[in-house]
N, C-alpha and C positions, 0 to 999 in steps of 0.2 A: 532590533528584536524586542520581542515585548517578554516581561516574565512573567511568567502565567505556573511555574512547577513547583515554586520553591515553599509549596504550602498546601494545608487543605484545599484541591479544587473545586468548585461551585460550579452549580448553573449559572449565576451572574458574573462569576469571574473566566467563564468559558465568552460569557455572551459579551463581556467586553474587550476582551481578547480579538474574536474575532468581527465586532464591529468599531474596534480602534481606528479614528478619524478617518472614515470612505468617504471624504472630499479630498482626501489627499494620497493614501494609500492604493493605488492600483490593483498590488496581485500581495496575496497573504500565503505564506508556505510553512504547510502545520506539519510536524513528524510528531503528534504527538495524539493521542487515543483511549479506547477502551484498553484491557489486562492483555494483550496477546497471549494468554493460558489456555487457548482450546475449549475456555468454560463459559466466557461472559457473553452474553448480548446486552450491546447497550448502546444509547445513541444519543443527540444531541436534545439537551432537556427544553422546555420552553421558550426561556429565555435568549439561549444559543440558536435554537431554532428561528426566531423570531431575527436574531443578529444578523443569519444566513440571508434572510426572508430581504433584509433591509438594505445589507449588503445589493444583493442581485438586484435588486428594482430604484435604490437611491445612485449608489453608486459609481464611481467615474463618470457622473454629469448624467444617471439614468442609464449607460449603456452597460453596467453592472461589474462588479467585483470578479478577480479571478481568486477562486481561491483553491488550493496545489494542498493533495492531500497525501501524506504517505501512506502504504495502503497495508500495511502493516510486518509483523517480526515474527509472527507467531508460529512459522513454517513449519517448527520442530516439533511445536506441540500439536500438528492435526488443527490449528486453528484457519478458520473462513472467515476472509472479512466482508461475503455478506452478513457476518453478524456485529460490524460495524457501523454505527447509521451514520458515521461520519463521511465513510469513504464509498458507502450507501447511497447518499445523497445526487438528486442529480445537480447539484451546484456547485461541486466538486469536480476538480480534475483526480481523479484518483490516480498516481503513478507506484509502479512496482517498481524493482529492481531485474538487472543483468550482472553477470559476472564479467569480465576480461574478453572470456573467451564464448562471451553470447549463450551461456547457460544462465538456467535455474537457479538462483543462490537455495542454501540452505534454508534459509530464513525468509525466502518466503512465501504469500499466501496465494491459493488460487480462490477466482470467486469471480463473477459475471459483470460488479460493476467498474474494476479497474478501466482504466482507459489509452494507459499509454507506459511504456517502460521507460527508465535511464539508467546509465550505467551505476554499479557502484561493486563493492570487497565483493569477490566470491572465495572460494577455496586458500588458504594461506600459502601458496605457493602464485595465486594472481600479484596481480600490481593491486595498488589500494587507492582509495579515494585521499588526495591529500588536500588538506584544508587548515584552516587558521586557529589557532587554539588560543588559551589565557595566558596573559601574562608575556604576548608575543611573542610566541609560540608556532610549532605549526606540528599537525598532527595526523596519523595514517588510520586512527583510530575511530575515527569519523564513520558508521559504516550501516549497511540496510536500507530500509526505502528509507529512514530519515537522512540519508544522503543524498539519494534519488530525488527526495520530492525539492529541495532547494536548487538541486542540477537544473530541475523542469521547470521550474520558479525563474531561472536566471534566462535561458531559452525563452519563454514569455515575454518577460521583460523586450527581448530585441524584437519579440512579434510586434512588441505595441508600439517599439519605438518607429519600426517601421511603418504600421497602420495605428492612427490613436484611436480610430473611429472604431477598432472593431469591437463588438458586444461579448459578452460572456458565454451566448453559445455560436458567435462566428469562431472563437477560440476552440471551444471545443469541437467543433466541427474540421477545423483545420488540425485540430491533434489526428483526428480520426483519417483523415483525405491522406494526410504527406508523413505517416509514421510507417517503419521500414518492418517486413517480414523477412527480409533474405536474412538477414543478422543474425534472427534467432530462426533460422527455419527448421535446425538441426533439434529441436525439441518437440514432443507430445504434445499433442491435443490443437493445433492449427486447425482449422474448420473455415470454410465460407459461405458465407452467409448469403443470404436470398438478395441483394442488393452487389453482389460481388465481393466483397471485402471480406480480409484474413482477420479473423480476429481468434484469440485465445485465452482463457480464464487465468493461465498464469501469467501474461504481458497482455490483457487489452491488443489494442490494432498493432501492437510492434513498438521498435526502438525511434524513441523522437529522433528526427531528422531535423538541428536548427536549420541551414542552411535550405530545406523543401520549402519550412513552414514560413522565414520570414518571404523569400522568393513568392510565394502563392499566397502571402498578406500582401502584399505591395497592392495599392490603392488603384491601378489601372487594373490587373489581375482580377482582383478580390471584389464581387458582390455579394453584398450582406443578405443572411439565408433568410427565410420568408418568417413572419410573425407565429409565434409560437401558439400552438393550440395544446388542450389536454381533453382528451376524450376518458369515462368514465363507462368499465364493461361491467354491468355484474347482474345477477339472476336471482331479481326480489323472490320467487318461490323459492330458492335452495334450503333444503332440510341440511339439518347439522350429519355428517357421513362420519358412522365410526371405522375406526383403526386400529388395529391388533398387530404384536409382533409377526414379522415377513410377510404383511399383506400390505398391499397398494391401494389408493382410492385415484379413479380417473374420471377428470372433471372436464368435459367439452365444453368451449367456452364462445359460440357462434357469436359475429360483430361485423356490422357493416361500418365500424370505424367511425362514427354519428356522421353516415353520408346524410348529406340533404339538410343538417344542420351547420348554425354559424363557427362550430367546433369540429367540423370531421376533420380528419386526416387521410392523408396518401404516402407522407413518406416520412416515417417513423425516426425518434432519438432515442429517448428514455422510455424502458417500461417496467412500471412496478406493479407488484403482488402485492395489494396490502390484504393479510390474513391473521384471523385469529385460529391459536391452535394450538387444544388441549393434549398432555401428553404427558405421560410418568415418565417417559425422559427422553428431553429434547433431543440426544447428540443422536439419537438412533435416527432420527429423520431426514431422507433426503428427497429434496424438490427440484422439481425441475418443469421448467414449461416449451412446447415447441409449436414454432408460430406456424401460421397457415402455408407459409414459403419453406418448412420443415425443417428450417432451424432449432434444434435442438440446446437447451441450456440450462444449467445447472443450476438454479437459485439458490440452491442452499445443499452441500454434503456434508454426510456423517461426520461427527465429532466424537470421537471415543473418550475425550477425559468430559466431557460434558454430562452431564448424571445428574440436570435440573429434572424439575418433573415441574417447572412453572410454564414448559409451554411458549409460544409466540401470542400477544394480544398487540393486534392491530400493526402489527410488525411489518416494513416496507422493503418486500427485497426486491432488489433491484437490477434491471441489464443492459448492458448497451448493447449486446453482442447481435441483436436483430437489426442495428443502426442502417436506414437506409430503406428499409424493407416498406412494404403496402401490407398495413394491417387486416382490412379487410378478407376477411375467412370467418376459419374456425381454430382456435385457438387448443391445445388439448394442453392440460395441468394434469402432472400427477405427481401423488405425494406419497409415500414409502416409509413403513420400516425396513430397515435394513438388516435388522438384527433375528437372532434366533431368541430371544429373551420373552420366555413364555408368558411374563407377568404385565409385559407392555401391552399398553391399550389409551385410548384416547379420540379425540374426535375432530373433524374439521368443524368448527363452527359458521364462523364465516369468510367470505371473501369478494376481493372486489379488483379488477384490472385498469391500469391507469395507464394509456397510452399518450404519451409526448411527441408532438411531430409539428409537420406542416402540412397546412390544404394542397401546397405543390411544391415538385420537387426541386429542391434548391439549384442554385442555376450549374453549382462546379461538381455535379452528379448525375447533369443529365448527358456525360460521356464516361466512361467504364473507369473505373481504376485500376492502371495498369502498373504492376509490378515488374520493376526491373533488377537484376543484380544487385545487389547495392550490400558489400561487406566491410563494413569501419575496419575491421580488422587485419584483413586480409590485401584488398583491392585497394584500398587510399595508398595514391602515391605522392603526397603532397605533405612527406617528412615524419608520417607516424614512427617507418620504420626507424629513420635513423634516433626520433628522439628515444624510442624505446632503448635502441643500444646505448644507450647515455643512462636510461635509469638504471641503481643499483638492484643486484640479487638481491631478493631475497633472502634473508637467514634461513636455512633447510632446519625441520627440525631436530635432526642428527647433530648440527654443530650448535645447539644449544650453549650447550655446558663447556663451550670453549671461549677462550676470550675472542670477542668479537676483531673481526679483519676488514681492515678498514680497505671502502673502494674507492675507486677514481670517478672523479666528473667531469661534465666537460671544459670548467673551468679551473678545475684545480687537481695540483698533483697530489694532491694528501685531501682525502675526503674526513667532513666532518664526522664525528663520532655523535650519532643521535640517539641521546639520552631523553631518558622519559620522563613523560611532561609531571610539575609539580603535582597534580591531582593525585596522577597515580601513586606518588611517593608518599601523600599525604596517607593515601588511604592507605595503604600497604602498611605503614610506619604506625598506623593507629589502631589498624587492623591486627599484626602480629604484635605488638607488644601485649595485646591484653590477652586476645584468644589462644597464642601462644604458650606461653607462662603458663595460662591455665590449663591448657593440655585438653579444652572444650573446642569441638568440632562440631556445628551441625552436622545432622545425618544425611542429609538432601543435598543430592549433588543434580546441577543443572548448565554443565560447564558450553553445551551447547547454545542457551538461551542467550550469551552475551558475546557479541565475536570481541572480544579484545585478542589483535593477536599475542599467541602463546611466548611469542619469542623477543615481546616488548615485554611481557610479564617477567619472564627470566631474566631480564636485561633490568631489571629493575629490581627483584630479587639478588643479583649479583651485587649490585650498588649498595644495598642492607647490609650484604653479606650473611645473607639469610640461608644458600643452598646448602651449605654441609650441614648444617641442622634441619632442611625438610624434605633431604635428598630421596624420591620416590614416593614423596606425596603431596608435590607442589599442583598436579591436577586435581586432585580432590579438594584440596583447601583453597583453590584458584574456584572451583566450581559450587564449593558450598557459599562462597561471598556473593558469587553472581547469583544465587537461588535465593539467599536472604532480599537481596537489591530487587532482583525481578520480580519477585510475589510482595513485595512492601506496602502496605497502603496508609495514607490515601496518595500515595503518588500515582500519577498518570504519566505515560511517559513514552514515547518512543525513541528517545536519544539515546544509544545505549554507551554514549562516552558522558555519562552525568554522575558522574564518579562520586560527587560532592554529597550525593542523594545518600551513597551505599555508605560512605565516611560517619554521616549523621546517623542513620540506622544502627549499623556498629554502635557505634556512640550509644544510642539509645537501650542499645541491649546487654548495657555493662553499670 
């Protein structure tokens, strides 16, 4: 791993982060971002750009970098990561998160340019993502797309080991071909698209399937999809169109896809909106574009804690969710207040559409994608269930405050008693001794923003021997730590077990 958190972040030290030795580095797996606060827009500076840029085109011998993005946390607060230009990007694999049980986690986000889902925590009565911690260690606390997007990083990995030839968008092309909808099909918003495929703004094409994707990389299987074009739509006449609160502007967007030039297209990836767009306040805006095949999609929804009035300049939002599709039409864009707020007003200034694809349609799309059953959960019979009966309960949150009861596994008769890792002790320990004593409580409680589960908190509170002194206000003082940690700048961060971050803050605020 590279450390890139433990300081003021830069544009140079974003840019060398992510272009760290790509003669030898393969696939890069980032859980880390803008503020997940439902307020920020912001994207990869110059230099990071330029990193991405060098990545894709020098990269793995020229057949380009993978690089696995998590697609953000910000669920609770109303936060879109299309206003992420990281997870924005078409260079990116953007992965979301699933719960256990093929839901929606809390945390998080929907938005158009995601691309593929993996599992990871949902609800504290799921099973939890378990993983390696410090000081060797291992830890349940690991949790969000920054869990997710290393799952999707490690799957890669067996794609490439399987095919080394394939390029940066056979990968993604293959996320999109062999990712599973039955899994999650039990949630809102599933749509298909003019090319056949499910796709969804909170999980992209579905739950990665490793087993589809190396299967359908194998080197006899797999031809590599045709040379990348970008066609460029936009309407040198267009006058700047004003906008007022609850009114609409609709922008038809006619394109023969540049037929008859060396850059048309036929069968669409990526397409982005790059717009400028004046506004006394952004979060009230919602965008959306729907392509000639009537695909319908959501570029950009309301954000209610957002109350910029800076507007988008040149701002690139992005979709995969037409993947597949013949551009060629007419395109309609329309952009909205959504609110009743009589004082909003603002303008479209300009815009411009940027279509990504191929002159022809790649060869493992010129037969339908067909959907079968296919439920990790339920259907696999190949041990899931018996291993599940081996994993332990749960702590319920009713038997909190009891001494914990130790379970069985399957190799031993007395199960380990798991004690919380030194971070959490450190901080706890550094944390109540001062704020404590002092009897000073931030007022901001944000106990939703950080899933640490509640019943390693208390388990760790128990070992202080802290409870009979904060008996009935161990969630507010649990949630005002995680509100100082989560709004902290200049950290950047999508880890949300980076305990060592909140310890320092503390620190800093005594």
């Amino acid at each position: 791993g590279i450390r890139m958190l433990d300081g003021i972040v830069t544009d140079a030290i974003e840019a060398s982060s992510i272009g760290f030795n790509p003669e030898h580095v393969d696939i890069y797996s980032a859980s880390w971002g803008p503020n997940d606060d439902g307020k920020t827009v912001e994207g990869p500076g110059r230099l990071a750009q330029k990193a991405f840029e060098y990545g894709i085109n020098q990269g793995r011998n020229g057949k380009g970098s993978i690089f696995v993005w998590a697609s953000g946390n910000g669920g609770r607060q109303g936060d879109n990561c299309d206003c992420d230009g990281y997870t924005d990007s078409i260079y990116t694999i953007s992965i979301s998160s699933a719960s256990q049980q093929g839901l929606s986690p809390w945390y998080a986000e929907k938005c158009s340019s995601t691309l593929a889902t993996a599992y990871s925590s949902g609800d504290y009565t799921d099973q939890r993502i378990t993983s390696v911690d410090l000081h060797n260690e291992c830890t349940e606390t690991h949790t969000g797309t920054s869990a997710s997007a290393p799952l999707a990083a490690g799957i890669f990995a067996l794609v490439l080991e399987a095919n080394p030839d394939l390029t940066w968008r056979d990968m993604q092309h293959l996320v999109v071909w062999t990712s599973e909808y039955d899994p999650l099909a039990g949630n809102p918003g599933w749509k298909k698209n003019g090319a056949g495929l499910m796709v969804n703004s909170r999980f992209g094409f579905g739950l990665l399937n490793a087993n589809a994707l190396v299967d359908l990389a194998d080197p006899k299987r797999w031809k590599s999809v045709p040379e990348k074009r970008e066609c460029i739509v936009k309407d040198k006449s267009f006058e700047p169109r004003l906008l007022r609160a609850n009114e609409e502007v609709i922008i038809e967007i006619p394109t023969k896809a540049c037929e008859g030039q060396e850059n048309s297209i036929a069968s669409l990836e990526h397409v982005q909106l790059e717009a400028t767009i004046e506004y006394s306040r952004r979060g009230d805006l919602h965008v959306s574009l729907i392509s000639p095949s009537g695909t319908s999609t959501v570029l950009l929804a309301e954000r209610e804690r957002d109350k910029s009035p800076n507007g988008f300049k040149n701002w690139d939002f992005m979709s995969v969710h037409t993947w597949g599709e013949n551009p060629a039409g007419t395109w309609i864009l329309r952009i909205t207040d959504m609110s009743r707020r009589i004082q909003n007003e603002g303008r479209i200034v300009n815009w411009k559409l940027i279509l990504h694809g191929t002159a022809t349609q790649p060869e493992h799309m010129k037969q339908p994608r067909v959907y079968t059953s296919y439920n990790a959960v339920q259907n696999d019979r190949r041990g899931v269930e018996k291993m599940t009966d081996l994993v332990e309960d749960h702590t319920t949150l009713e038997s909190l405050s009891e001494k914990p009861k130790a379970t069985e596994d399957s190799s031993s008769d007395k199960a380990e008693d798991k004690t919380p890792s030194e971070a959490m002790l450190h901080l706890l320990q550094s944390a109540f001794s001062r704020q404590m004593d002092q009897k000073q409580l931030p007022k901001k409680t944000a106990s939703e923003k950080l899933n640490i589960p509640y019943e390693h908190f208390y388990q760790a509170l128990r070992k202080l021997n802290k409870p009979s002194r904060l008996r009935g206000s161990e969630e507010s003082l649990y949630s005002d730590y995680v509100d100082l940690f989560y709004n902290a700048k200049p950290y950047k961060h999508r880890d949300d077990r980076l305990l060592q971050v909140l310890v320092d803050i503390i620190n800093e605020g005594n």
